[in-house]
C-alpha positions as CSV (number, residue, x, y, z in Angstrom):
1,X,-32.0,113.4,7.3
2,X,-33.5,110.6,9.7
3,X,-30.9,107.5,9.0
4,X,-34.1,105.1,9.1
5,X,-35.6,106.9,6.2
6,X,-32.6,105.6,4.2
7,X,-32.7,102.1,5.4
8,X,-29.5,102.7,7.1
9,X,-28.7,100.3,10.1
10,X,-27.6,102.7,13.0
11,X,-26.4,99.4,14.8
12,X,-24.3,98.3,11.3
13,X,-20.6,99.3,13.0
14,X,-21.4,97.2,16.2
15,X,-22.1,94.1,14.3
16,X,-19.4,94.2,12.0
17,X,-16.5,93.2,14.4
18,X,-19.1,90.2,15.3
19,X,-17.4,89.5,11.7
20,X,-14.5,88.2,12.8
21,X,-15.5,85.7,15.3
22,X,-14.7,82.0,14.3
23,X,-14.8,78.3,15.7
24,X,-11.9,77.2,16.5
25,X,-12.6,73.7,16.3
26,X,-14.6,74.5,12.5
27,X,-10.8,75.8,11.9
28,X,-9.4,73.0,12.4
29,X,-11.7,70.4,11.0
30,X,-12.1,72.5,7.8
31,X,-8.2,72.6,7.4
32,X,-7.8,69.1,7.7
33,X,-10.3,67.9,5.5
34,X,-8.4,70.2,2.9
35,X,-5.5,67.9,3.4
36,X,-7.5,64.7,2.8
37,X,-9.3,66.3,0.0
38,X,-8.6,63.1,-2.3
39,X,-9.1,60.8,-0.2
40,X,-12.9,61.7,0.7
41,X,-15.6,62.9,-1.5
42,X,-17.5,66.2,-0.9
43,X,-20.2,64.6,0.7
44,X,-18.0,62.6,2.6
45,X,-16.2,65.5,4.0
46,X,-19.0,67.1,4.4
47,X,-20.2,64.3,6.7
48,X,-17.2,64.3,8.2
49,X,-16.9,67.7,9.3
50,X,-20.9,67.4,11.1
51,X,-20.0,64.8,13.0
52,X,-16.8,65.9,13.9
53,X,-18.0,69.1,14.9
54,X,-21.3,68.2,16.9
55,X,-18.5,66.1,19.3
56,X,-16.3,69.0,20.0
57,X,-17.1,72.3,22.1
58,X,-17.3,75.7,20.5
59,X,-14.1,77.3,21.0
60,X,-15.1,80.6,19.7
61,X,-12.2,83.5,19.1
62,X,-12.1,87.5,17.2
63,X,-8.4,86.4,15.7
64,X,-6.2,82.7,15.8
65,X,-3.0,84.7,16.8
66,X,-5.4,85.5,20.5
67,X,-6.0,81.8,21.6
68,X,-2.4,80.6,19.9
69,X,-1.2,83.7,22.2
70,X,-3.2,83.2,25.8
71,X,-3.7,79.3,25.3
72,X,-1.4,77.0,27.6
73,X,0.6,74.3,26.5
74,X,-2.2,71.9,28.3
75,X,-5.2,73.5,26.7
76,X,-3.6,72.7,23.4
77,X,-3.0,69.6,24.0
78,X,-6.3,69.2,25.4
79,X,-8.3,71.0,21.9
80,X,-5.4,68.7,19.9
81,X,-6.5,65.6,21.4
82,X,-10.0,66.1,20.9
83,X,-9.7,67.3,17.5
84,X,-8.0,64.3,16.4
85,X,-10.4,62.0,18.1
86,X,-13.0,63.6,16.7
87,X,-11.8,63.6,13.4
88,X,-10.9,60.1,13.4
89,X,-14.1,59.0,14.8
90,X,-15.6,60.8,12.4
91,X,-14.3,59.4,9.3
92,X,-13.9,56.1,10.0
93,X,-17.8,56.0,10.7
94,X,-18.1,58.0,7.5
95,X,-16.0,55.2,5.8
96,X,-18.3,52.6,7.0
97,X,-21.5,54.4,6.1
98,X,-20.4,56.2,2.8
99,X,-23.1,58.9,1.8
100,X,-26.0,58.0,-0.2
101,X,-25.2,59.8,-3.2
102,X,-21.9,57.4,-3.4
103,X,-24.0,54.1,-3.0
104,X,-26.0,54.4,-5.6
């Protein structure tokens, strides 16, 4: 029996390992704004994590034990530093421009 003729993607095994790929950086950001969950709003950390994430570099990995493995002590210094200005950018500017949904 012809796999198309049951809708079956021939290609489905190949993407799935695509799966596991992840942002490093969206990693990050997400985790923190967990920790300041209280602090900001939803929209707010939803703000937050946009701009935050359009000023860092994709940093794209299959599992976190790889980079955490292969990275240099440099590199992660590098990623921290920028993470953390990001991140502190980011809500500050958030702070001073709450979303709309909280002015109203």
């Amino acid at each position: 029996m012809d796999n198309n003729m049951l809708n079956i993607d021939p290609h489905a095994d190949r993407l799935e390992a695509l799966k596991d790929l992840s942002n490093v950086y969206e990693r990050l950001v997400f985790e923190h704004l967990q920790n300041v969950a209280g602090e900001l709003s939803p929209e707010a950390q939803a703000d937050v994590a946009c701009l935050a994430l359009n000023r860092l570099p994709s940093k794209y990995v299959r599992h976190a034990v790889d980079w955490m493995f292969f990275i240099g002590a440099g590199e992660l210094e590098r990623i921290n530093r920028a993470f953390d200005m990001a991140v502190t950018n980011a809500i500050a500017r958030v702070l001073d421009n709450p979303p709309l949904a909280e002015t109203g």
